[in-house]
C-alpha positions as CSV (number, residue, x, y, z in Angstrom):
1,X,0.0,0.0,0.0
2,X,2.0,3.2,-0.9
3,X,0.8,6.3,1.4
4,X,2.6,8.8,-0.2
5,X,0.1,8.2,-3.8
6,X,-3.0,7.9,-1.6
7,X,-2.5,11.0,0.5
8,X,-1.7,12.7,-3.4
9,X,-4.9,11.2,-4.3
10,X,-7.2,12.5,-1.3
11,X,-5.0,16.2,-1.1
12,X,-5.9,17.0,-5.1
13,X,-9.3,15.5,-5.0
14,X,-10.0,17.9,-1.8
15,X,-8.7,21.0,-3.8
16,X,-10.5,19.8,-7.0
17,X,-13.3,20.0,-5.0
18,X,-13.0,23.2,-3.7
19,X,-12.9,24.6,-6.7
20,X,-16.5,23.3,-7.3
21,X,-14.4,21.1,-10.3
22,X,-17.1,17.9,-11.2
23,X,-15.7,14.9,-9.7
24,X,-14.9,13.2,-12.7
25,X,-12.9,16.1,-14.1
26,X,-11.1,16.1,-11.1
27,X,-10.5,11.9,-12.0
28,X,-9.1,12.9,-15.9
29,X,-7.3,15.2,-14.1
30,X,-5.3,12.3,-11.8
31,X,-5.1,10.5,-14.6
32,X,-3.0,13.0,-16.7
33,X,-0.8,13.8,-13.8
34,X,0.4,10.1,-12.8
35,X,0.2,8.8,-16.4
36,X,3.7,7.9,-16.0
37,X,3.1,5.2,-12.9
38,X,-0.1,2.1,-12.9
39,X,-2.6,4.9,-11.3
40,X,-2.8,7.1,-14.3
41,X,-4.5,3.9,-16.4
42,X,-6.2,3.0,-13.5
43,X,-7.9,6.8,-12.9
44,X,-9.4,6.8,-17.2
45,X,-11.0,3.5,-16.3
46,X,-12.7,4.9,-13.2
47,X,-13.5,8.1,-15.0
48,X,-15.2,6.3,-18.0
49,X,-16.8,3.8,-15.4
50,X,-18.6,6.7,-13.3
51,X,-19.7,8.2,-16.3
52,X,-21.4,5.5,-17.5
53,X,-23.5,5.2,-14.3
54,X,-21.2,2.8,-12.3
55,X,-21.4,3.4,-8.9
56,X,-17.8,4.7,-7.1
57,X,-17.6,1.5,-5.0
58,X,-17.7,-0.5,-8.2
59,X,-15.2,1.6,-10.0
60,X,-12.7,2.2,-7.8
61,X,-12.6,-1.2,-6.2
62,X,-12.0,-2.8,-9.5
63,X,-8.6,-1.7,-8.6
64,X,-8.4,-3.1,-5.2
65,X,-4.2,-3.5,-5.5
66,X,-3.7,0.2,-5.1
67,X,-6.8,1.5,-3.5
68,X,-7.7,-0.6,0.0
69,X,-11.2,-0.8,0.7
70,X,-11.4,1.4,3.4
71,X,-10.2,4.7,0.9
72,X,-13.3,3.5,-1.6
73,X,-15.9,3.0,1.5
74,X,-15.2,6.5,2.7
75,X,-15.0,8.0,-0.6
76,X,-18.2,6.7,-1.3
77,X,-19.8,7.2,2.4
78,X,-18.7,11.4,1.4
79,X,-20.8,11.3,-1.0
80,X,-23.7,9.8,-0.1
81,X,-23.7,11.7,3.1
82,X,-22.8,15.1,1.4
83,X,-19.4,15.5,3.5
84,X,-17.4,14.4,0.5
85,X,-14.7,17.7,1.8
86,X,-14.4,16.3,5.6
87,X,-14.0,13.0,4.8
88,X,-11.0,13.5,1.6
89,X,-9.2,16.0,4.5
90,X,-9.3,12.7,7.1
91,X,-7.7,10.5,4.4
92,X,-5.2,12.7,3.2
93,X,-4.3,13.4,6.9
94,X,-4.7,9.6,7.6
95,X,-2.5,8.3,4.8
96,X,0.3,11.2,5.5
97,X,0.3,10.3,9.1
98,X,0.5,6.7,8.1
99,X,3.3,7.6,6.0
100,X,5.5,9.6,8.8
101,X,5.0,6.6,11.5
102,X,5.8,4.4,8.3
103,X,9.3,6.0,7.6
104,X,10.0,7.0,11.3
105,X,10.0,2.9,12.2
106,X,11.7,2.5,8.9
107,X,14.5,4.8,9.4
108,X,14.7,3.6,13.0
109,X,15.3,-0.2,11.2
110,X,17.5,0.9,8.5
111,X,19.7,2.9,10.6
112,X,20.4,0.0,13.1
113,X,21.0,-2.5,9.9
114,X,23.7,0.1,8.2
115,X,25.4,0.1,11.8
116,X,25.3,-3.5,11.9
117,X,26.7,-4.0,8.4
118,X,29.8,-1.7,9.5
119,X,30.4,-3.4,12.2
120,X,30.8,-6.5,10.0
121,X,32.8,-5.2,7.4
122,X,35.7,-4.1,9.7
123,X,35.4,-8.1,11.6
124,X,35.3,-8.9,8.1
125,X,38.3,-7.3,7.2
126,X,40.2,-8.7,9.8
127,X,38.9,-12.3,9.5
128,X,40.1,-12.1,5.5
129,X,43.2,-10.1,5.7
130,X,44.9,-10.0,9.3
131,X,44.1,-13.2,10.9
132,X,45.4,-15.2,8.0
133,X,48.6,-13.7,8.3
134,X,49.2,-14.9,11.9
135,X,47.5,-18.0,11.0
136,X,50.6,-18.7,8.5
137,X,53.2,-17.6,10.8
138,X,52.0,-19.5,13.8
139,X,52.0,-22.6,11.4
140,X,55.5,-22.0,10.7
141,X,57.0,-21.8,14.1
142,X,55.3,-24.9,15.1
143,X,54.3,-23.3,18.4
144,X,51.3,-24.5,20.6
145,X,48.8,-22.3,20.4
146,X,46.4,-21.5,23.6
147,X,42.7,-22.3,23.4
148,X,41.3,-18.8,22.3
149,X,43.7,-18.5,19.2
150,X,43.0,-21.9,18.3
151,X,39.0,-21.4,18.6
152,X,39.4,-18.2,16.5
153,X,41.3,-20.1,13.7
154,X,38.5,-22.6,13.5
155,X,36.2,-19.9,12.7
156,X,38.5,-18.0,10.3
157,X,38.3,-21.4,8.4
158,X,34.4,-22.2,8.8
159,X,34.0,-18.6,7.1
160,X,36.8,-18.7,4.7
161,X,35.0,-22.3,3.8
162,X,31.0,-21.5,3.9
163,X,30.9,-18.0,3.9
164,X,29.6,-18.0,0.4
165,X,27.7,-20.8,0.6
166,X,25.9,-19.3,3.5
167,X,25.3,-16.0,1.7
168,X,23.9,-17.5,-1.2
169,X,21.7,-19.7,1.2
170,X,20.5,-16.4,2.7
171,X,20.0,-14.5,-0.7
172,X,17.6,-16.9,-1.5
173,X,15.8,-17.7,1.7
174,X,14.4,-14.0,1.9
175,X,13.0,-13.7,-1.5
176,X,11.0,-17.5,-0.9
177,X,10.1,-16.3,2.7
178,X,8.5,-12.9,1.3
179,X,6.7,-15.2,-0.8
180,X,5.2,-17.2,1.3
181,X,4.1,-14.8,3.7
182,X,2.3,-12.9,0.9
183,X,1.1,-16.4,-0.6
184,X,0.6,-18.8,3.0
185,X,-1.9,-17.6,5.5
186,X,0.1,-19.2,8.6
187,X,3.2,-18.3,7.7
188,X,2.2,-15.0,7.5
189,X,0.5,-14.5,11.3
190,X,3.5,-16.9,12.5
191,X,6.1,-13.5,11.1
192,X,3.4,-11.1,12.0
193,X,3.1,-12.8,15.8
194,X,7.1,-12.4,16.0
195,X,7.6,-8.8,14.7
196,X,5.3,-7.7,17.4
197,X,7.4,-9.5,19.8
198,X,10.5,-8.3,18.7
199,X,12.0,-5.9,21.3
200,X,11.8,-1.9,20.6
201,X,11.3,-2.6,17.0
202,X,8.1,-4.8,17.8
203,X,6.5,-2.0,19.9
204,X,6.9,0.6,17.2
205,X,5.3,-1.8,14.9
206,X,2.2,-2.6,18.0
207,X,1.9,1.8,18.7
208,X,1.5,2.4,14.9
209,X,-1.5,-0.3,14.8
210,X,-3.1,1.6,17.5
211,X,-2.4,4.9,16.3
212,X,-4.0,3.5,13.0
213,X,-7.0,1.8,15.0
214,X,-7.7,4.8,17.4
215,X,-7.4,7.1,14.2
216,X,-10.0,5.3,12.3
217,X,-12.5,4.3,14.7
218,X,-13.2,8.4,16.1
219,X,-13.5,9.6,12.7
220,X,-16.1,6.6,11.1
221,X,-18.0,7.1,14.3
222,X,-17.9,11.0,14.5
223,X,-19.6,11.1,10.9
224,X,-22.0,8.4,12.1
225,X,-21.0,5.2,11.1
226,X,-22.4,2.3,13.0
227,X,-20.1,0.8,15.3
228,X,-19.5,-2.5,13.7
229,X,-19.4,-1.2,10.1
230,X,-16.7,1.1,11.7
231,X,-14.7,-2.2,12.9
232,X,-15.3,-4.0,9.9
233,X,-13.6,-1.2,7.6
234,X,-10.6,-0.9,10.3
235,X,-10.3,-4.8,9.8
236,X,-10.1,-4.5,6.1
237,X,-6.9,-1.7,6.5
238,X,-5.0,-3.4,9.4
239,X,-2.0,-4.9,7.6
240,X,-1.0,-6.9,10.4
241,X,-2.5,-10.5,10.6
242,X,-2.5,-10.9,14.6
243,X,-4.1,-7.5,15.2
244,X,-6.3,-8.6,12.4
245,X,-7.4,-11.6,14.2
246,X,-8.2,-9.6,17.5
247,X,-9.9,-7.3,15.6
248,X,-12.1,-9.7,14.2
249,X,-13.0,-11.3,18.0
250,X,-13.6,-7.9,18.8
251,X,-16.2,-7.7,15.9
252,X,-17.7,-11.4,16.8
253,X,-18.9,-10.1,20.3
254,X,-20.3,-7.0,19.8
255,X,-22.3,-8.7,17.5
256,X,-23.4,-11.0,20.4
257,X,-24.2,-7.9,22.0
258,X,-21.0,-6.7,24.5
259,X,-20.5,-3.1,24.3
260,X,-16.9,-2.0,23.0
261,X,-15.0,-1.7,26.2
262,X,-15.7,-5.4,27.3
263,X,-15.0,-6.7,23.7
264,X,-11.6,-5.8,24.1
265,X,-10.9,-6.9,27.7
266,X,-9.0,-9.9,26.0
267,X,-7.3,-7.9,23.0
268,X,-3.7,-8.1,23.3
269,X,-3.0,-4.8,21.5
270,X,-4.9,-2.3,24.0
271,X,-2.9,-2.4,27.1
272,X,-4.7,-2.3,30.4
273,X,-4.5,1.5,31.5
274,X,-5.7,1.9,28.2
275,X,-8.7,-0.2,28.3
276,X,-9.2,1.4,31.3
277,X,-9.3,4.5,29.9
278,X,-11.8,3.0,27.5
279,X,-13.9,1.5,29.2
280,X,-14.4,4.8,31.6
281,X,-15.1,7.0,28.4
282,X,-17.7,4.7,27.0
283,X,-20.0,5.1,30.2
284,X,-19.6,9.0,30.2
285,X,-20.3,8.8,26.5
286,X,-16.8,10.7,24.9
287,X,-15.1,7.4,23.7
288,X,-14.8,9.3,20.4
289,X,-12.2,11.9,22.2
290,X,-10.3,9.2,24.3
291,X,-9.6,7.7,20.8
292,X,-8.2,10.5,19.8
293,X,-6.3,11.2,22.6
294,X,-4.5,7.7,22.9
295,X,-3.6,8.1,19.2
296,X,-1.8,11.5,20.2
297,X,-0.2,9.8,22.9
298,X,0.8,6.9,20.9
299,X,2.4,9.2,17.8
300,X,4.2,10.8,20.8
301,X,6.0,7.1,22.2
302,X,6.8,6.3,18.4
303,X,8.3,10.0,17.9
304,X,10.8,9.8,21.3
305,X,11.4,5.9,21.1
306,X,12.8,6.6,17.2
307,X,14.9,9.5,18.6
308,X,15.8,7.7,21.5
309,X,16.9,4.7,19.0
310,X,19.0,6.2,17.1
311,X,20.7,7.8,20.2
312,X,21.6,4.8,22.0
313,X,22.0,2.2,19.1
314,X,25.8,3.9,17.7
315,X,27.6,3.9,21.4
316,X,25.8,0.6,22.3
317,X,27.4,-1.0,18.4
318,X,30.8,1.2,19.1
319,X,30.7,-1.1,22.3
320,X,29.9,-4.2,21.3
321,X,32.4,-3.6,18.4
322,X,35.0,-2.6,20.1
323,X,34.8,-5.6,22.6
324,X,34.8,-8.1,19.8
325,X,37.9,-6.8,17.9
326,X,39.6,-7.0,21.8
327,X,38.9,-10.7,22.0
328,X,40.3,-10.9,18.6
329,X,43.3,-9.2,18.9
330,X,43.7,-10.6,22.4
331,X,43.5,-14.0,20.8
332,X,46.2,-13.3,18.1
333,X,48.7,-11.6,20.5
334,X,48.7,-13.9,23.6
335,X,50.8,-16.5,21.4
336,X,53.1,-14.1,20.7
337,X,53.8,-12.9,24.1
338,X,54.2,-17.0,24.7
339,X,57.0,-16.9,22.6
340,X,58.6,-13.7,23.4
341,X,59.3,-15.4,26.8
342,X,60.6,-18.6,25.1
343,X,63.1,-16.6,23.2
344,X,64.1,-14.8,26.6
C-alpha cells in the first residue's frame, strides 16, 4: 500500500473539490498527472466507469491493489452523506500520518542494519586479511597455540569455507520467505506474531496499529457510522495478521451484543491503562475523544522511542564492536607474548 500516492490522491481531489471542479474532471485530471506510474490507467477507467453510471464503490474497487477498501468506503460514504470535503481532509491526513509513522519505524530499522553491516565489514576485514597472516606464521614456528587462538582459527576457516555458501543460502531464503508470507496464511501471522514480539522494534510496529486503529475508529464514528461497520472497515486496513485476528473477535462479540469496552478486555493490542481509559469513556459517552487522545499519545512514544533509537544504538554498536575486535586481537597476541618469553 504506498501512502505517499494515496495521501496525493485525497490532497488533489480535496482542492479539485474546492474549486466546485465535477468529480470526474477532477478523476481525468489524476489520470494526466500520474500517467507515468499504474494509477494514471487505472484513474481513465474509473473516469469512463462513473460516467457510464457505475457506482464509485464499483469503479474504484475494481482496482483493489492500489486502492484498499477502506479509501473507496469512505469515498463513497462522502458522498452519499454530502461531506465528500471532511472525509478527503481525514484521508489525506490519515495516509500522510500513516506515512511519517511508516518511515520513522523505517528509518529507526535501517539505521540500526547500516550500523550492523559496519560493524561486520571491519570483523570482516580482519577475519580475510589479518588473521590469515598470523594463522601462517604461527603454522610456521610450530608453536602451541592457547585455546582462544586456536577457537578463532577454526572460525577463520568455517567462514573462509561456507561464507559463500551461507550467503547464497541467505539470498535466497528471503526472497522464498516474502513469498510465502504474501502467498501462506500461517506463515504470514506466524512472522506477524514475531515482529510484534521483537524488542523496541516490535512496539513501534504494536503503537502504529493503534495509532491507525484509534485514528479510524473516532473519525467513522464522529460522521456516524455504525459501530460494527466502523470495525469492519478498520479490519479490512490493518495490515497486520495478529491485530487482524483480534480485531475480528472484537467484531464477533459486539455482535453477540458486549459493548466496546468489554470486547476488548482480551485484546492483546490495548494495554490495560488503556482499556481502562476506554472502558471509563464509554459510560460518560466521549469514547470518540479518548480515541483521539491515545492516538496522540501513541504518535508521541513512536516519535521519542525513534529519537531515543538512534541515540543509544551507535555507542551501544561502538561497544559491542570494540569488545569483539579486543577478543580478537587478544587472541592473536597472547601466542606471541608465549613466545617472546621462550626466546628470553
Amino acid at each position: 500500500m504506498n501512502y505517499t500516492y494515496l495521501s496525493f490522491i485525497a490532497s488533489s481531489l480535496h482542492s479539485f473539490n474546492r474549486l466546485n471542479l465535477p468529480f470526474i474532471d477532477g478523476l481525468k485530471l489524476l489520470a494526466v498527472n500520474l500517467r507515468k506510474n499504474k494509477y494514471g490507467p487505472a484513474f481513465e477507467s474509473i473516469a469512463k466507469d462513473i460516467s457510464s453510471g457505475k457506482s464509485i464503490e464499483v469503479s474504484f474497487l475494481k482496482y483493489s491493489d492500489l486502492f484498499p477498501e477502506f479509501f473507496v468506503k469512505t469515498l463513497a460514504f462522502g458522498f452519499s452523506t454530502d461531506c465528500l470535503e471532511k472525509n478527503l481532509v481525514f484521508l489525506k491526513n490519515h495516509y500522510s500520518k500513516n506515512c511519517m509513522l511508516k518511515n520513522k519505524i523505517l528509518s529507526a530499522i535501517l539505521y540500526t542494519i547500516c550500523i550492523l553491516i559496519l560493524a561486520l565489514f571491519v570483523i570482516s576485514i580482519l577475519f580475510y586479511f589479518v588473521i590469515p597472516v598470523f594463522m601462517n606464521m604461527f603454522a610456521e614456528m610450530r608453536i602451541e597455540l592457547p585455546m582462544s587462538t586456536r577457537l578463532l582459527f577454526w572460525i577463520t576457516n568455517f567462514l573462509s569455507k561456507f561464507l559463500f555458501l551461507s550467503m547464497l543460502l541467505f539470498f535466497i531464503a528471503i526472497p522464498l520467505l516474502i513469498y510465502c508470507i504474501k502467498k501462506n496464511f500461517t506463515v504470514r501471522i506466524f512472522i506477524h506474531r514475531f515482529l510484534l514480539r521483537l524488542p523496541v522494534i516490535g512496539k513501534l510496529i504494536l503503537k502504529s496499529n493503534i495509532i491507525s486503529f484509534c485514528n479510524l475508529l473516532h473519525y467513522q464514528i464522529e460522521t456516524g457510522m455504525p459501530l460494527i461497520e466502523s470495525l469492519e472497515n478498520i479490519y479490512k486496513s490493518v495490515s497486520n495478521e495478529a491485530i487482524k485476528q483480534e480485531i475480528k473477535i472484537v467484531i464477533s462479540k459486539i455482535k453477540a451484543g458486549s459493548s466496546f469496552s468489554h470486547a476488548i478486555e482480551r485484546a492483546s493490542f490495548f494495554s490495560l491503562s488503556e482499556k481502562a481509559v476506554i472502558r471509563i469513556s464509554e459510560k460518560g459517552e466521549c469514547l470518540t475523544e479518548t480515541l483521539a487522545a491515545l492516538a496522540r499519545e501513541n504518535e508521541n512514544f513512536i516519535t521519542e522511542s525513534t529519537i531515543l533509537l538512534a541515540e543509544i544504538i551507535e555507542p551501544i554498536m561502538i561497544v559491542f564492536g570494540g569488545a569483539l575486535v579486543s577478543l580478537i586481537l587478544s587472541a592473536l597476541f597472547h601466542p606471541m607474548f608465549s613466545l617472546v618469553d621462550i626466546i628470553n
